[in-house]
C-alpha positions in Angstrom: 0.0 0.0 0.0 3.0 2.0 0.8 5.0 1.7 -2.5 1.2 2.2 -4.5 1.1 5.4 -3.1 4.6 6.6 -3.6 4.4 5.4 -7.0 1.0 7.2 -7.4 3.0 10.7 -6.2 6.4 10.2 -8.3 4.0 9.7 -11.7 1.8 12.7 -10.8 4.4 15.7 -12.0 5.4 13.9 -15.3 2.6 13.9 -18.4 2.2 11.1 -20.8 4.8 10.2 -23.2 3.2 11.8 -26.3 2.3 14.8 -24.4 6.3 15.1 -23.9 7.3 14.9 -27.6 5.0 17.3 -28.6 6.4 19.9 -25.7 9.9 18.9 -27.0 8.6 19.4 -31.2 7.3 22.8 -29.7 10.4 24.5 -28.1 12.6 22.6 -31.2 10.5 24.6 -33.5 10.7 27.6 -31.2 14.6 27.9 -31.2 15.3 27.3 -34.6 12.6 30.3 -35.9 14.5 32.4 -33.1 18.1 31.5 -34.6 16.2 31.7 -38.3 14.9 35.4 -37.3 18.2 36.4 -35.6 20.2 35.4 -38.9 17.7 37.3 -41.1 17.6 40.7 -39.0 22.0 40.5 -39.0 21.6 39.9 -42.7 19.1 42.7 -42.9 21.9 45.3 -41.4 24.2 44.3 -43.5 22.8 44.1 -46.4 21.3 47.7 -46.6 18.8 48.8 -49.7 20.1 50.7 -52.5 20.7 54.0 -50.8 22.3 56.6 -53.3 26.1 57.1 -53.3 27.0 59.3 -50.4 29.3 61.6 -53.1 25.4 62.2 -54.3 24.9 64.6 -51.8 28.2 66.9 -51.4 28.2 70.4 -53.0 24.3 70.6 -54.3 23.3 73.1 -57.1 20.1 74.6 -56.5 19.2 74.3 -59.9 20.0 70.3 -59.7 18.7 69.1 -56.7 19.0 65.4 -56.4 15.6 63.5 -55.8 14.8 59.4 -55.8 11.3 58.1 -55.7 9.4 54.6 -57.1 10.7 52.6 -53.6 14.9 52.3 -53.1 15.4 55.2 -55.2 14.3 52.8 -58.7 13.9 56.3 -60.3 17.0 59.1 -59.9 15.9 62.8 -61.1 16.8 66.5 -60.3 15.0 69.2 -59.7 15.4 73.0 -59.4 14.8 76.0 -56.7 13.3 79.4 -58.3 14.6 82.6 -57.4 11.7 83.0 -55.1 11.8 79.9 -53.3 15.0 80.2 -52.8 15.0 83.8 -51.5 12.4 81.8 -49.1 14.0 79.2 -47.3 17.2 81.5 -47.0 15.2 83.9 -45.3 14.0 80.9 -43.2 17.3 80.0 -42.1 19.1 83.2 -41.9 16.4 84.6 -39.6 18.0 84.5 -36.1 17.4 81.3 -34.6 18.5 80.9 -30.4 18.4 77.7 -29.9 19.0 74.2 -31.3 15.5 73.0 -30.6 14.5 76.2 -32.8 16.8 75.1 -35.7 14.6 71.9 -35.5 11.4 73.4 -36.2 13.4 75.3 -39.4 14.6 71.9 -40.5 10.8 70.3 -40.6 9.6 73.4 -42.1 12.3 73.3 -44.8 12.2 69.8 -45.6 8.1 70.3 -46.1 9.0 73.2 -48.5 11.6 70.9 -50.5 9.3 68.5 -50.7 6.2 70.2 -52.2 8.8 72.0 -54.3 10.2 68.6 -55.9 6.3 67.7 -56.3 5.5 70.4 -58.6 8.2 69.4 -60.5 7.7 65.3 -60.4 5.6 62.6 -59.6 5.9 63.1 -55.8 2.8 65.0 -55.2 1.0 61.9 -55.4 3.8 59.9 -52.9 1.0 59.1 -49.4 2.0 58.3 -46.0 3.9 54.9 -45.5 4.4 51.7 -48.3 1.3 52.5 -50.4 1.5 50.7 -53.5 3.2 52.0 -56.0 1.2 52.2 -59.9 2.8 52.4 -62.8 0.0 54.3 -64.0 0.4 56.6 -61.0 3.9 57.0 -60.0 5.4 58.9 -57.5 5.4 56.8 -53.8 8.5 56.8 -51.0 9.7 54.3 -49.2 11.6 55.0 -46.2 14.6 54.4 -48.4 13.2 57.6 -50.8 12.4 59.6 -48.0 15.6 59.4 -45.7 18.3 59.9 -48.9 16.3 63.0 -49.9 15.7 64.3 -46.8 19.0 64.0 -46.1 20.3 65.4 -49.6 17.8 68.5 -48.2 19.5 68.6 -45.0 23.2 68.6 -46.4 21.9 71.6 -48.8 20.8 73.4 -45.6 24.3 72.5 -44.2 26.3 73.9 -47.0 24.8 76.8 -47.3 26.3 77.9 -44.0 22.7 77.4 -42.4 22.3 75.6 -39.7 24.1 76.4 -36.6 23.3 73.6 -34.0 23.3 70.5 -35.8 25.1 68.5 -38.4 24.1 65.9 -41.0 24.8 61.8 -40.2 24.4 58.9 -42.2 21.1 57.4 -41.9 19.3 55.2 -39.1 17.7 51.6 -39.0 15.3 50.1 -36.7 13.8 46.7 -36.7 9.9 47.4 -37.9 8.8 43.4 -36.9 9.7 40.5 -38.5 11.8 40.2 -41.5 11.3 44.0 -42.0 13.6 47.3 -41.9 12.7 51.1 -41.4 15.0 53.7 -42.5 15.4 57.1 -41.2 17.4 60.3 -42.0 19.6 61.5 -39.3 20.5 64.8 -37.4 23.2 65.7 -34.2 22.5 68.4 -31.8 26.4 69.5 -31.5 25.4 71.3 -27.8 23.2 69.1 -26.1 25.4 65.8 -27.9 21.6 64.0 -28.8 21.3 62.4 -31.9 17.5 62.2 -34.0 15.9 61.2 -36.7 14.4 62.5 -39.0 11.3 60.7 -40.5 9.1 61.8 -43.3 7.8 58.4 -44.3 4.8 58.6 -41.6 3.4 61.0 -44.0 1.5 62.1 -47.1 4.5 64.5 -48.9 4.7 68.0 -48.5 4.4 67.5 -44.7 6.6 68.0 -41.6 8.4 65.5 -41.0 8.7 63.7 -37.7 12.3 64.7 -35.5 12.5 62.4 -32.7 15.4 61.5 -30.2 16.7 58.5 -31.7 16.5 56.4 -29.0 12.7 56.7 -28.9 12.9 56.3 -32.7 14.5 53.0 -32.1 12.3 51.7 -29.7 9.1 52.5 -31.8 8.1 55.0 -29.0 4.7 57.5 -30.4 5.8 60.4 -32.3 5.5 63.6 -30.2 2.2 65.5 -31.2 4.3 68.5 -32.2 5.7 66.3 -34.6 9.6 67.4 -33.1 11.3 66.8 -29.3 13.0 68.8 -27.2 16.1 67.4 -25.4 
C-alpha cells in the first residue's frame, strides 16, 4: 500500500509520453525560428537597400537638386529652386534662430518646402503616407529608403549653405519594424546638447513635416510627439 502510493505521487508531475514529444517538437520549433529570425535581422543590417552614393549629396546646385522616388530610389531625377523659393527658405534660415530646438522646427519646415517643391516638378505629389503601393500608371510613392536619402540630400543643402548652426548631417538610421522588415530614417546631431535624431518623413503624405525624434525613442518605436519634433 506504501510503495502504490509513492508510485502514485512520483507519476503525478510527469505527463504522458506523447504529451512530452510534442512539448519537446514545440520549443525545437521555437529555437530554430528564433536563430532563423536572428540570422535574417543581422543579414538585414548588413545588407542595406540601394541608398544613393553618399558623393550624391556633397556640394548641391540649386538648380540640380538630387531627388529618388518609385521605392529604393528605382527612379533618380533633379529638380530645381526658383529665385523666389529660394530667396524663401534662406530667409528661413538666416532669420535669427537661439536655440538648437529652434533650428529643429526650421529643418521640418524646410524639408516640407523641399518636398512640395520637388512635387510640382515630379511625380511626388501623389507619394502618401507609409508603403502605399506603387502604380505604374500613378507614380510617384516613397519608401523609407526615398524619403531618408532625400531628406537628407535636403538637409546637407541646408548644411552647406552655412545654415544651420546647432546640428550636423549623419548617415542614416535603422530600426527593426517586426519580423523580416527594416525602417530607415534620415539622421541629425544636436552638436550642444550631444543627442542624436531622426528625421522621418515616411509617416506622412508628402509636403508634410516630417517627424524629428530623439533616436532612442525612434528606435524603440516610442509614439511620435504630437508636435511632430522633441526637445532634449
Amino acid at each position: 500500500m506504501k510503495w502504490r502510493k509513492m508510485a502514485v505521487m512520483r507519476a503525478v508531475p510527469f505527463a504522458p509520453k506523447s504529451q512530452r514529444n510534442t512539448v519537446r517538437q514545440t520549443i525545437l520549433i521555437a529555437l530554430i525560428f528564433a536563430l532563423f529570425y536572428s540570422a535574417t535581422i543581422s543579414a538585414q543590417a548588413e545588407d542595406s537597400p540601394e541608398f544613393v552614393d553618399p558623393k550624391w549629396f556633397h556640394k548641391i546646385d540649386r538648380t540640380q537638386i538630387p531627388l529618388c522616388y518609385e521605392y529604393s530610389c528605382k527612379i533618380q531625377t533633379t529638380f530645381s529652386l526658383l529665385d523666389h523659393q529660394w530667396r524663401k527658405l534662406r530667409s528661413l534660415f538666416e532669420s535669427p534662430t537661439q536655440s538648437a530646438e529652434s533650428e529643429r522646427k526650421k529643418i521640418r519646415q524646410g524639408i516640407q518646402w523641399m518636398e512640395q517643391w520637388a512635387g510640382e516638378q515630379s511625380p511626388t505629389f501623389r507619394d502618401k503616407a507609409k508603403n502605399h503601393q506603387p502604380d505604374a500608371i500613378w507614380p510617384g510613392q516613397l519608401d523609407c529608403v526615398d524619403e531618408t536619402t532625400n531628406s537628407t540630400t535636403y538637409m546637407t543643402l541646408f548644411l552647406e549653405q552655412g545654415w544651420l548652426r546647432f546640428h550636423r548631417v549623419e548617415s542614416f538610421v535603422q530600426r527593426n519594424e517586426g519580423f523580416f522588415l527594416g525602417h530607415y530614417g534620415a539622421h541629425i546631431y544636436d552638436i550642444q546638447a550631444k543627442q542624436h535624431y531622426a528625421v522621418d518623413s515616411w509617416h506622412l503624405d508628402n509636403g508634410q513635416k516630417p517627424f524629428i525624434q530623439l533616436l532612442d525613442k525612434w528606435k524603440n518605436r516610442e509614439p511620435l510627439s504630437a508636435l511632430g519634433v522633441d526637445s532634449n
